[in-house]
C-alpha positions in Angstrom: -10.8 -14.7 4.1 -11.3 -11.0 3.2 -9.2 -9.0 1.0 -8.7 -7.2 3.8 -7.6 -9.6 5.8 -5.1 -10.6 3.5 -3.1 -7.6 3.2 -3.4 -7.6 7.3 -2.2 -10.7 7.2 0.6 -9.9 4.4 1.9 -6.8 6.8 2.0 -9.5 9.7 4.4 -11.4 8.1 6.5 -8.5 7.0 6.5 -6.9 10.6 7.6 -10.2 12.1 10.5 -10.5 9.6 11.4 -7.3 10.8 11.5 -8.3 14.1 12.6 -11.8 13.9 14.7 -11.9 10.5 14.7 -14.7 8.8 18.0 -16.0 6.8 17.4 -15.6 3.0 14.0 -13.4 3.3 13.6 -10.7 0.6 11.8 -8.7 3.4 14.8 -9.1 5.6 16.6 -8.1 2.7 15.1 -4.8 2.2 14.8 -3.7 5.8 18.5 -4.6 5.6 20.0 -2.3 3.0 17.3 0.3 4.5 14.9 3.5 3.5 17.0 4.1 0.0 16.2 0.3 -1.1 12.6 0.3 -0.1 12.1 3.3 -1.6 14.1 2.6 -4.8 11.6 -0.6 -5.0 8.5 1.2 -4.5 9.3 3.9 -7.2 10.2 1.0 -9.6 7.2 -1.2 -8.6 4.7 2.0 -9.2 6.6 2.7 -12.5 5.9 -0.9 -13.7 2.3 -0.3 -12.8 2.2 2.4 -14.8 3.3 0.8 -17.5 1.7 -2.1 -17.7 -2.1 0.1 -17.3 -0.3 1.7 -20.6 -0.2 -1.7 -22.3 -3.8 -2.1 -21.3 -2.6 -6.1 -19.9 -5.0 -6.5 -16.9 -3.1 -9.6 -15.5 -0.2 -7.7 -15.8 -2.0 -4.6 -13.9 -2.8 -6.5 -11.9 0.8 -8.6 -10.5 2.3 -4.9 -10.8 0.4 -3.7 -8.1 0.7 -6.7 -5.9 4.2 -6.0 -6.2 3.5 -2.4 -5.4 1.3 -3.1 -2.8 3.9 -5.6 -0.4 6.5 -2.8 -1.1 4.2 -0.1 0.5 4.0 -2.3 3.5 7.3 -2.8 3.9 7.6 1.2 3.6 4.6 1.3 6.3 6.4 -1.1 8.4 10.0 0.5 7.9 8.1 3.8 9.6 6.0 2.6 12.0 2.9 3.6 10.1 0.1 0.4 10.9 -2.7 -0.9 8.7 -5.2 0.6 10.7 -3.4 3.8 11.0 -4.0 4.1 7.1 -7.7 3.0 7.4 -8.6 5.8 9.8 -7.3 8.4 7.4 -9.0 6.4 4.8 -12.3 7.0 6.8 -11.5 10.5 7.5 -10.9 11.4 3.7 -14.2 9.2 3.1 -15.8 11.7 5.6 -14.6 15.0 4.0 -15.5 13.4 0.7 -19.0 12.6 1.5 -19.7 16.3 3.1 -18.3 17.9 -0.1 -21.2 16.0 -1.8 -23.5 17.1 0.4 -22.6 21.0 0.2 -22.7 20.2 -3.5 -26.1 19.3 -3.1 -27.6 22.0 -1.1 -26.0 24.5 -3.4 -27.3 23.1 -6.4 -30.6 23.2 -4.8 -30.8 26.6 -4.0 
């Protein structure tokens, strides 16, 4: 299994909690107490990450942005923004980055 598909698989599961709740979820518990608490956990989560790159600890970089990462996708899934949503603005930003090369390129030539 891709990394990919992980983290397809991963939103999955949080979309279906949303949608069929299950008792004693943490997921369910977020979409529960709403926005504010999603949002609260994805400040904390990309503070700890933060921190932990400070302290140079690569396992701990490492756990800090899985943490980070499931609380994005519960902040995608709370607003309706999909997976692949994200991946074709990924691909368009790729685009734009990839033409700014080239420009670079043909004015350094001249």
């Amino acid at each position: 299994m891709s990394r990919v598909d992980v983290i397809k698989e991963l939103y999955c599961v949080i979309q279906d909690r949303k949608e069929n709740p299950v008792e004693g979820s943490y997921t369910n518990y977020l979409f529960e107490k709403g926005l504010d608490k999603i949002l609260k956990k994805v400040g904390e989560e990309s503070t700890e990450v933060i921190i932990a790159a400070k302290n140079k600890d690569n396992e701990e970089i490492t756990n800090e942005i899985c943490d980070l990462t499931y609380h994005l996708l519960v902040l995608m899934a709370q607003n309706g923004v999909s997976i692949e949503k994200v991946r074709e603005e990924l691909e368009k930003r790729r685009e734009k980055i990839g033409n700014k090369k080239k420009e670079r390129r043909e004015i350094e030539q001249l």
